[in-house]
N, C-alpha and C positions, 0 to 999 in steps of 0.2 A: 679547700682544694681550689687551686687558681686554672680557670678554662682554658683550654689551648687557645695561643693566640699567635700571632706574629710573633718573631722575636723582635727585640728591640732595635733599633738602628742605633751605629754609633753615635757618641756625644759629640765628633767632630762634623757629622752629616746635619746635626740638629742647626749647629753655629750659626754656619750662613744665615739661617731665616733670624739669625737677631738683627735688628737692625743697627749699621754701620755708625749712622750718629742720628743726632735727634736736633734742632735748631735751636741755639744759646744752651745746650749742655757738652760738659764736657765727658768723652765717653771714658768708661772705666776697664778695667780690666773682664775678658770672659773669663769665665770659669766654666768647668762642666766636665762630667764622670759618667761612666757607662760601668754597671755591676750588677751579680746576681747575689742573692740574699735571697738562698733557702730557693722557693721553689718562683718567688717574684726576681723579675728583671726589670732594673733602672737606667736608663738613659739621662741624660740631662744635660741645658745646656743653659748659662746664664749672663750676664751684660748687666753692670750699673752703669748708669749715666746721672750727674750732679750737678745742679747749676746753682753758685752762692753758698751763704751756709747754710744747711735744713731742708735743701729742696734736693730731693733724687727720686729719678724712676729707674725700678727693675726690671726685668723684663727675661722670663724664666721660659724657657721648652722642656716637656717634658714626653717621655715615652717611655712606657709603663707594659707590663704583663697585667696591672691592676686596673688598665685604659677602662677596659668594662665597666667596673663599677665605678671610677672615677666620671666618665662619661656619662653615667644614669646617675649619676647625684649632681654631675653641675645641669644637664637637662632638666631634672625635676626644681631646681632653684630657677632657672629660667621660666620654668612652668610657672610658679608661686609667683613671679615677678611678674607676668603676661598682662596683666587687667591695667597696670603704670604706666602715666600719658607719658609720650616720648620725651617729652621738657624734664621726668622728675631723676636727678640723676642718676637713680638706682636702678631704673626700667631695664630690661632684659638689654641682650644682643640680640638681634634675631639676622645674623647675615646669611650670604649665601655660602661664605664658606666655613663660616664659625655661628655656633649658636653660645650664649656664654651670659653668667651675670653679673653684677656689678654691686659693691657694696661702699660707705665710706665713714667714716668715724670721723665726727667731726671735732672730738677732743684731742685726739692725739692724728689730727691730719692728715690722716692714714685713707686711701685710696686704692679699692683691688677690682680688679674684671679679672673674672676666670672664662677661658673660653676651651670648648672642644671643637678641634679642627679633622677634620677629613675621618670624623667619627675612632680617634685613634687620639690623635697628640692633644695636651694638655698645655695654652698658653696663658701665662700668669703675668697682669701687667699690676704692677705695684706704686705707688707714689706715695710721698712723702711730703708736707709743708705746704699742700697746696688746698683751696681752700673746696677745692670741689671734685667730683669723677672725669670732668671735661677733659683734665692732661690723660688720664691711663685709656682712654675712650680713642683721642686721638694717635695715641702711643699705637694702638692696638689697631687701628683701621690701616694705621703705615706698613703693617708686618706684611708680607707677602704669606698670605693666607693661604690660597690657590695652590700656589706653590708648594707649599712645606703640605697639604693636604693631599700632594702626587707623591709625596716621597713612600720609599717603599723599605 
């Protein structure tokens, strides 16, 4: 049984907080759907950005009737992550508008920060070809956080 929550905001309200461009990438097409499925409601809203060949970030909003337990499962990941000096790329988020954590596979190049914003929205920075957390890090401190954390 899914707890009463909000309902979701459109996927066009979500948009704006993608960001417009990103510096030496070229940006892609957004995509994004608002729907209910059963007794869960999905918003979303998403932006690839590519620079060269093998290198792209994502950059996904999400808003969820599921925020709840989405939210306490990326918080307790943040928890697990807390004791990591801030140098080690995996170390938590601890901002003031996002708390969120960070993971990165160094075989297949792969880069994700998941962050919870304004205790509601779900922002997923993605990368691709790079050799480190540093781009979805940076990706993710450019969002207008604050922002998308007022939205209602």
């Amino acid at each position: 049984m899914v707890t009463a929550a909000a309902p979701t905001v459109y996927f066009k309200d979500l948009a704006p907080f993608l960001p417009d461009s990103l510096e030496g990438f070229t940006v892609g097409a957004t995509a994004g759907s608002t729907g209910k499925y059963g007794e869960v409601s999905v918003s979303e809203a998403e932006r690839t950005y590519t620079r060269g060949e093998g290198r792209e970030v994502k950059v996904r909003i999400v808003d969820t009737t599921m925020g709840l337990k989405l939210g306490q499962a990326i918080r307790e990941a943040a928890q697990k992550a807390k004791g990591r000096a801030a140098s080690d790329p995996t170390a938590p988020i601890q901002w003031k508008e996002a708390v969120g954590f960070v993971r990165y596979d160094a075989d297949e190049a792969v880069a994700e920060a998941n962050l919870l914003v304004g205790e509601r929205f779900v922002v997923a920075v993605t990368s691709r070809g790079f050799p480190s957390t540093v781009e979805v890090r940076r990706v993710a401190r450019g969002i207008d956080l604050a922002g998308l954390a007022q939205l209602q």
